[in-house]
C-alpha positions in Angstrom: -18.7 -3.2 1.4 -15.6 -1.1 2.4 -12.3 -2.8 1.6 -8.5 -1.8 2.7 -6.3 -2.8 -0.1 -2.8 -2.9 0.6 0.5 -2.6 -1.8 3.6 -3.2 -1.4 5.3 -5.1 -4.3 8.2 -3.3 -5.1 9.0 0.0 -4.0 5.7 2.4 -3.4 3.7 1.5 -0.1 0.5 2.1 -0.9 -3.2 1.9 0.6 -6.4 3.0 -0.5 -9.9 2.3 0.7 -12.2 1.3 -1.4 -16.5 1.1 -1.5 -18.4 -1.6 -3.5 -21.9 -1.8 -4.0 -22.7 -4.4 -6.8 -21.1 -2.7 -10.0 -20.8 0.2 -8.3 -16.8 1.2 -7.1 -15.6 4.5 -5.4 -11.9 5.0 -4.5 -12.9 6.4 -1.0 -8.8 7.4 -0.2 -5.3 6.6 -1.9 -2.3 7.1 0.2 1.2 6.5 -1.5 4.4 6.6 0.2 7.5 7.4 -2.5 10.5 5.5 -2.2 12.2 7.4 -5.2 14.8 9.4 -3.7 15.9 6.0 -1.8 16.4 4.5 -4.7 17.8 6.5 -7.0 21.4 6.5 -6.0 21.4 3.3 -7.0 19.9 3.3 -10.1 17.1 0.6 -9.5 15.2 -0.6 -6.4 17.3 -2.5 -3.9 14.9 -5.1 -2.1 16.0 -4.6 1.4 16.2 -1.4 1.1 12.7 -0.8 0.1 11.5 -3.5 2.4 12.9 -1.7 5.4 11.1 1.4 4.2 7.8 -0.8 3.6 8.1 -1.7 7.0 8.2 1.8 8.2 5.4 3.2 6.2 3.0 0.8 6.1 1.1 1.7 9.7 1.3 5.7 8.9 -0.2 5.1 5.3 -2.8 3.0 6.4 -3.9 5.1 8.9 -4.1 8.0 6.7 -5.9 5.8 4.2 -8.4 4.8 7.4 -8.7 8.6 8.2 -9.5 10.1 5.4 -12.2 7.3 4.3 -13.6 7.5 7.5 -15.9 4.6 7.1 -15.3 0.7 8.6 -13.6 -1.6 6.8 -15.1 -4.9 6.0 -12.0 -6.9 4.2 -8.9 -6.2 3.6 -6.6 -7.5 0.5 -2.9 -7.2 0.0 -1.0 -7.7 -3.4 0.1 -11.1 -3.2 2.3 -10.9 -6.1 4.1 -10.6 -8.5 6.8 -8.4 -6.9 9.9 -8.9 -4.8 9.7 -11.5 -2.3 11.0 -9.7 0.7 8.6 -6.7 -0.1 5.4 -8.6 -0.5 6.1 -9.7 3.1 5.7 -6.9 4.5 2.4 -5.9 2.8 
């Protein structure tokens, strides 16, 4: 089973596929998008800021994730929390 996990909780979209075969896991592609330099003039994570960026990295990071797996994907999962609201939305 191939499986696209998706995160996006607070302020790192991230997506990796993943292959399970009974107790048997391989982490078949991570792909993280940084939202550090966004962030850091303000000292902490602003929720609609990183939501906004969620928004615009989420399709290029799962497609890389896709790509570079290269196998189909059977589920998908997405963090359903804990994490800010309006981020988790997105994911």
């Amino acid at each position: 089973m191939h499986i696209l996990a998706i995160e996006t909780s607070c302020d790192e979209t991230s997506a990796a596929v993943i292959s399970g075969e009974g107790n048997q896991i391989k982490i078949l592609s991570n792909i993280v998008g940084s939202q550090i330099k966004i962030h850091a003039p303000y000292g902490g994570v602003v929720p609609e800021l990183a939501a906004r960026r969620h928004a615009e990295l989420l399709l290029p990071v799962i497609s890389e994730a896709l790509k570079k797996a290269g196998v189909k994907i059977d589920v998908v999962a997405a963090t359903y929390g804990p994490g800010l609201v309006i981020a988790l939305f997105v994911g």
